[in-house]
C-alpha positions as a printed Julia matrix, in Angstrom:
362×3 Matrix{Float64}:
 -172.07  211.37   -86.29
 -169.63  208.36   -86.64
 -170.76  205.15   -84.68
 -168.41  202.78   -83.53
 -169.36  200.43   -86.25
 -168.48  202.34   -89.27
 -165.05  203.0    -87.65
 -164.72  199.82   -87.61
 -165.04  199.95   -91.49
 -162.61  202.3    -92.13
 -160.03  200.45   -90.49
 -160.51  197.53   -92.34
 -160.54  199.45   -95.55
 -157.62  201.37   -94.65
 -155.94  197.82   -94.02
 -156.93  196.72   -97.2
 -155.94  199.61   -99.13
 -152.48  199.54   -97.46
 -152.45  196.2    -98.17
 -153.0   196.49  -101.71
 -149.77  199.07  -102.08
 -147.61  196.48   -99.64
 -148.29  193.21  -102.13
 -147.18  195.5   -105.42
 -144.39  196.28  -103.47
 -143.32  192.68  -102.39
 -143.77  191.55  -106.12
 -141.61  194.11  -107.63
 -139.38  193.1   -105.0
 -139.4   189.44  -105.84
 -138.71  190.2   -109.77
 -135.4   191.94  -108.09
 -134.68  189.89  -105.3
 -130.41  189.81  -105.53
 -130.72  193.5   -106.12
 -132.63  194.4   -103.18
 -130.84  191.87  -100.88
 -127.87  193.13  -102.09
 -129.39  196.96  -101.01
 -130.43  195.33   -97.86
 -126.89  194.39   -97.05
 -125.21  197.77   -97.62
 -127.77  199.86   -95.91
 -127.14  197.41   -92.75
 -123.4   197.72   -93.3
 -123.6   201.9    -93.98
 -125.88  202.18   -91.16
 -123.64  200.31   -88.68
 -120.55  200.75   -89.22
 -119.26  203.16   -86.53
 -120.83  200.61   -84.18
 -118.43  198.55   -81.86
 -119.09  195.15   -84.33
 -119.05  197.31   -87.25
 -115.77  198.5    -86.68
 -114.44  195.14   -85.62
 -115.15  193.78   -89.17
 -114.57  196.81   -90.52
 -118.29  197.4    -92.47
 -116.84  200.45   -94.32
 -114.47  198.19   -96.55
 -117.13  196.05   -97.59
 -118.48  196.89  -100.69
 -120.45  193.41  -102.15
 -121.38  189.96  -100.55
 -118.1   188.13  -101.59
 -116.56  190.92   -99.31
 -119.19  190.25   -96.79
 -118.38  186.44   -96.98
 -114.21  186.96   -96.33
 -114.84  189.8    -93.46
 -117.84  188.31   -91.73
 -117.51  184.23   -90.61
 -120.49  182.5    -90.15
 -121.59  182.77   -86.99
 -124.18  181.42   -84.32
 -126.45  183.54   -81.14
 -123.2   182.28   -78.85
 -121.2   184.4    -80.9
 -122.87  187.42   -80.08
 -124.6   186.65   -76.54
 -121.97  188.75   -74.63
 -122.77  192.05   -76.82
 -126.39  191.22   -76.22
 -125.66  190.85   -72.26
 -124.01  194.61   -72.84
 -126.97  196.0    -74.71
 -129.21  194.43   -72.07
 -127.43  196.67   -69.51
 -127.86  199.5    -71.1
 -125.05  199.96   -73.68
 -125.39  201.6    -76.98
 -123.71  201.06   -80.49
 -122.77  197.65   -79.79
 -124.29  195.41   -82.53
 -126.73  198.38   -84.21
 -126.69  202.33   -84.1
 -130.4   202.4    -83.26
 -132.05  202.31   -79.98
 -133.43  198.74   -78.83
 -137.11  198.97   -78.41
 -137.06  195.75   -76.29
 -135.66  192.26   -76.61
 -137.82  189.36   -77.61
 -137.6   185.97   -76.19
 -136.94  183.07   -79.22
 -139.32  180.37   -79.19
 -136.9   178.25   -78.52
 -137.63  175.84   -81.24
 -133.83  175.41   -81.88
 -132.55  175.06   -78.23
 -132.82  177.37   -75.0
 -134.31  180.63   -75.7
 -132.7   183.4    -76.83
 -132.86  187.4    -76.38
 -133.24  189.04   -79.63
 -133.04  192.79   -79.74
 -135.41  194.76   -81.75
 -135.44  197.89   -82.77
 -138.44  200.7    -83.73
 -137.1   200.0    -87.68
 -137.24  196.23   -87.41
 -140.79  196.36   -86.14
 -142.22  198.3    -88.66
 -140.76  196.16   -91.47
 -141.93  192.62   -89.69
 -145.3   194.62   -88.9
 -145.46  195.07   -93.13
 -145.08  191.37   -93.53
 -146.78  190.21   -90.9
 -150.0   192.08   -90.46
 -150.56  194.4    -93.72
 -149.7   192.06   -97.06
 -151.71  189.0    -95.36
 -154.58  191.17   -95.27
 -154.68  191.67   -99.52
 -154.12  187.57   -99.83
 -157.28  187.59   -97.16
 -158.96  189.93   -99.27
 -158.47  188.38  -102.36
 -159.46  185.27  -101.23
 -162.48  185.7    -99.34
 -163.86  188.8   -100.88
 -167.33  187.86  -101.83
 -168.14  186.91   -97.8
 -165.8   190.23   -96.66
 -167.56  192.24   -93.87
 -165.21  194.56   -92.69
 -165.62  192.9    -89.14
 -163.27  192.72   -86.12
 -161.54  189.21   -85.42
 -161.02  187.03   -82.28
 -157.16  187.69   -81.61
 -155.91  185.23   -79.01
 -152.9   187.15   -78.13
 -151.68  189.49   -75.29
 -149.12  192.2    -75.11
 -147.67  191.88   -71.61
 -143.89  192.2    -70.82
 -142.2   189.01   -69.14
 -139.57  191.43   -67.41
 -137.14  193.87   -67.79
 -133.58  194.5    -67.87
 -131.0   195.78   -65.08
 -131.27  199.0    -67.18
 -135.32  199.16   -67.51
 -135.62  197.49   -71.29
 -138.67  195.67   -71.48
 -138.26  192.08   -72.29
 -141.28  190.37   -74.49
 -142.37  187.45   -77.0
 -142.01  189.37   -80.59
 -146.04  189.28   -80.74
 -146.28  191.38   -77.92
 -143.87  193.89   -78.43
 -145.53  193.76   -81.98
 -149.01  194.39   -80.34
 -147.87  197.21   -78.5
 -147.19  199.23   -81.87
 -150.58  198.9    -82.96
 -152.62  198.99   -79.23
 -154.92  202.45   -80.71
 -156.26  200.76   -83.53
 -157.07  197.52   -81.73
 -160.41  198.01   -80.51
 -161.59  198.5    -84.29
 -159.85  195.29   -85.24
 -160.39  192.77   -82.74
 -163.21  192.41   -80.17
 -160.64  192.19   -77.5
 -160.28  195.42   -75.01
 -156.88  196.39   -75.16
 -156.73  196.1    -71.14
 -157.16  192.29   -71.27
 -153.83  192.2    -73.71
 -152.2   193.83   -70.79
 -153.46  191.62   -68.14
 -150.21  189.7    -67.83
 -150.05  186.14   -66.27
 -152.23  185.35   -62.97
 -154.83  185.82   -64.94
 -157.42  183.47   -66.88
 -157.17  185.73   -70.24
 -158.77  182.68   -72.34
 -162.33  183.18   -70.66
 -162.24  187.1    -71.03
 -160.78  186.68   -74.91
 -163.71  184.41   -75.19
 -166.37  186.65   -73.53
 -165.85  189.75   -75.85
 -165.26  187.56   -78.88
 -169.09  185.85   -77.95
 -171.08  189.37   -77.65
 -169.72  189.91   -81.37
 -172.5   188.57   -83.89
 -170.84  189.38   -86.9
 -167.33  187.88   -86.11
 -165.36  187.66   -89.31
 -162.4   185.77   -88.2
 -160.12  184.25   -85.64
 -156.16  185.06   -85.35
 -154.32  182.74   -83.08
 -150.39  182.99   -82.73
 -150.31  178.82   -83.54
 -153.12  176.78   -84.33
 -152.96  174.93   -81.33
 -154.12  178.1    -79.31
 -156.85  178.09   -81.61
 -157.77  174.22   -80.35
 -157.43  175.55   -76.76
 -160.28  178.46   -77.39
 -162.55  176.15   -78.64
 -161.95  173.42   -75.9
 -161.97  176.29   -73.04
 -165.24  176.9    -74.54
 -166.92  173.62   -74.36
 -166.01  173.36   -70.69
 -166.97  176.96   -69.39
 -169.81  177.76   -72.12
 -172.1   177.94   -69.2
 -170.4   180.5    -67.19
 -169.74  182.67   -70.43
 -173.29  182.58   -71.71
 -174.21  183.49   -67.66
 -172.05  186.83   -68.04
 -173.27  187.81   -71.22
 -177.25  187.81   -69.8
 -176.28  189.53   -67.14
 -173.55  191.7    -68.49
 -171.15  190.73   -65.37
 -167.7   188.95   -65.28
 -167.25  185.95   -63.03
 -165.53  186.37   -59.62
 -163.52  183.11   -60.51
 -161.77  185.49   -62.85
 -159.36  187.25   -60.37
 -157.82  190.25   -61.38
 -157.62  193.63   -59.72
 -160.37  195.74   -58.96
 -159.74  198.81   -61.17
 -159.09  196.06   -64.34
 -162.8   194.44   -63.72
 -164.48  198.42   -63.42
 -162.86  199.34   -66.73
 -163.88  195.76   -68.3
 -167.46  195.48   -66.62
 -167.9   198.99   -68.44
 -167.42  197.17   -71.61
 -170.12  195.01   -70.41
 -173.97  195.12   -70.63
 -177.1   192.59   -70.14
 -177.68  191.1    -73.47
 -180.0   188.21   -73.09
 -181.27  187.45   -76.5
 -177.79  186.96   -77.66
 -177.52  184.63   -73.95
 -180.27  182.6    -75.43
 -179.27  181.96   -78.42
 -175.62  180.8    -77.61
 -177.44  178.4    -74.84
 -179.46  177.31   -77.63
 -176.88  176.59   -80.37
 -174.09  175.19   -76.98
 -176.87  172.54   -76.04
 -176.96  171.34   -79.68
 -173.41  170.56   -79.0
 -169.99  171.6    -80.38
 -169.52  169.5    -83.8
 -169.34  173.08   -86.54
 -170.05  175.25   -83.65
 -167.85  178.38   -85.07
 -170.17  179.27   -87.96
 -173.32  178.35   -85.85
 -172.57  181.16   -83.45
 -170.55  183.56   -85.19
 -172.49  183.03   -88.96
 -170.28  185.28   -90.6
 -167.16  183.85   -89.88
 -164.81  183.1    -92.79
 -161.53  182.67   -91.94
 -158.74  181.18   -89.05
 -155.26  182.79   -89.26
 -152.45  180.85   -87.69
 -149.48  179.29   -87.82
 -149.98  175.91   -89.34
 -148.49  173.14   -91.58
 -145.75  170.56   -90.66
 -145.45  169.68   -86.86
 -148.45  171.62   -86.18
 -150.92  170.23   -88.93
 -151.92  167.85   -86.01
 -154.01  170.2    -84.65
 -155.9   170.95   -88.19
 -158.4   168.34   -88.12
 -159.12  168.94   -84.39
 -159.77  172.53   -85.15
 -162.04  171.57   -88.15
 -164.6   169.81   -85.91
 -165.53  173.01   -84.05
 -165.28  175.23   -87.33
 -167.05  172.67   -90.23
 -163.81  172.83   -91.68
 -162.89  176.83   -91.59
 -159.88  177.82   -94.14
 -156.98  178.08   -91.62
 -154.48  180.53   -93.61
 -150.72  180.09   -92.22
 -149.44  183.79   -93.68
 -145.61  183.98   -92.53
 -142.31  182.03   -91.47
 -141.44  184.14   -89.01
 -138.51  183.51   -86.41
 -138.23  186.49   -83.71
 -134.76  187.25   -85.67
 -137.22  188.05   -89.02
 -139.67  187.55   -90.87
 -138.8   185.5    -93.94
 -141.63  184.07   -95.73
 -144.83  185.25   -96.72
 -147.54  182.77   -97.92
 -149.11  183.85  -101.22
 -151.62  180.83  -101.06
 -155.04  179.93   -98.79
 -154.87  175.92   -99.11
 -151.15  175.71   -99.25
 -148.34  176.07   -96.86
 -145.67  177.06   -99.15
 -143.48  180.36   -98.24
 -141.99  182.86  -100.59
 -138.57  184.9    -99.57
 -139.08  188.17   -98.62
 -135.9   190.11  -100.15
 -136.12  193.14   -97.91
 -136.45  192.2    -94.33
 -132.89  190.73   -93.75
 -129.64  189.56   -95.78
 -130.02  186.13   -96.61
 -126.91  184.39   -97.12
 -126.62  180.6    -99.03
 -124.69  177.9    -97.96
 -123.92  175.3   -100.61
 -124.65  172.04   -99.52
């Protein structure tokens, strides 16, 4: 009979395996890169163009980029926030044929936030770059130390809103969670219903809670680093009241949530008081390289990092003895662009087949 552990296993090799077949894809890709752009292009164009903007610019006429360049201006998110207002409501074959899956909120890095409509197609391809080739540079990497363990994922999968016409409105991690919610419990340490607590709710302390009951922790995902520096700060100040739960196997009342949410979480939960005393033990010590104290098998942070963010590196490294932090992808909730082929660098390659990149001379 299977155990829960060696399911666990599978899913990592199965990962890894996919992973293996997604990286000799991307390098073929990058020995062709105008070609497959070029591809990219014309399947967007053929695809689209009975659509209302595909008509406008007449996509069927188009038959190379110097075309593209004389239809098509350039063009910025103003230029196409009233069809987005349209789609929002409910109308179809306005900017794409295919059905939005929900819109994600921009980070708003580059001004006031934005809706960006994704589709089912769009999320698979972003899913590729995002969550499957990282896995084979992981691999690669680290695989003398590899476990096949879950990860600490500080994310969530909750919808802001909706629109008038019921289409769920999200960050581009959670809709991206949502795709993958059946195979999280034998990748992360998270329960699935704690992605889906929403706001209201102190998620940090019950990410934190699962991730500590897991001995053999292999890693720790964060969205940005500096999420990262909040886990390990939340868990100097409440270290107490976590290590209290875990001897007990309960779930603090200061964590308000709804009833039926704490029975299906406490059921998760049993009284584990050796591991209790040896977190107290290692917590008292203090928190200078407290990461591989508790979790001895961890061996790797992925986040986003570098640039702006590289502020929060050395903070990070006090609670981890200097953890590799791997920054995988340039992402924007448009695409996903880059894909990091290095552990100790933050340097991005293209990625010819998620979008049609077009070059502006300087």
């Amino acid at each position: 009979m299977f155990t829960t552990g060696i399911f666990v296993k599978l899913a990592s090799y199965s990962m890894i395996k996919a992973a293996k077949l997604s990286e000799k894809r991307y390098e073929n890709d990058t020995k062709h890169a105008y070609d497959i752009n070029l591809s990219i292009l014309k399947k967007i164009l053929e695809t689209n163009k009975a659509t209302e903007i595909g008509r406008k610019y007449n996509f069927s006429s188009i038959n190379s980029i110097s075309d593209f360049k004389s239809s098509i201006p350039l063009s910025t998110y103003k230029d196409y926030e009233d069809y987005i207002l349209r789609m929002s409501r409910g109308e179809k074959n306005i900017l794409f044929k295919e059905e939005v899956s929900y819109f994600s909120i921009s980070s708003g890095t580059t001004g006031k936030q934005k809706l960006i409509p994704v589709t089912k197609t769009s999320r698979r391809i972003s899913s590729s770059y995002m969550g499957i080739l990282p896995q084979r540079i992981l691999y690669k990497n680290f695989k003398e130390s590899w476990t096949y363990g879950r990860g600490l994922a500080v994310t969530d999968m909750t919808t802001t809103s909706y629109t008038e016409s019921g289409i769920p409105i999200c960050s581009a991690t959670s809709g991206g969670m949502k795709a993958i919610k059946r195979i999280i419990p034998l990748i992360w340490t998270t329960p699935v219903e704690v992605m889906n607590l929403g706001k209201g709710v102190d998620t940090l302390y019950l990410h934190l809670l699962f991730a500590l009951k897991e001995r053999n922790l292999m890693y720790i995902s964060g969205i940005f680093i500096s999420s990262v520096l909040d886990l390990f700060r939340y868990m100097e100040l409440h270290w107490k009241e976590l290590v209290s739960d875990i001897r007990k196997g309960t779930i603090s009342r200061r964590i308000v949530m709804e009833e039926p949410s704490r029975k299906k979480l406490l059921s998760y939960m049993s009284p584990d008081a050796g591991r209790a005393d040896f977190l107290e033990m290692e917590f008292k010590k203090g928190f200078k390289g407290i990461a591989k104290r508790i979790w001895p098998k961890l061996i790797y942070i992925i986040a986003v990092t570098g640039a702006n963010f590289s502020i929060y590196d050395d903070k990070v490294a006090e609670y981890t003895d200097n953890l590799p932090i791997y920054s995988s992808a340039y992402a924007a909730s448009e695409a996903v662009m880059g894909v990091n082929m290095h552990i100790d660098r933050y340097i991005y390659s293209l990625i010819p087949r998620t979008a049609f990149y077009e070059f502006i001379p300087n």
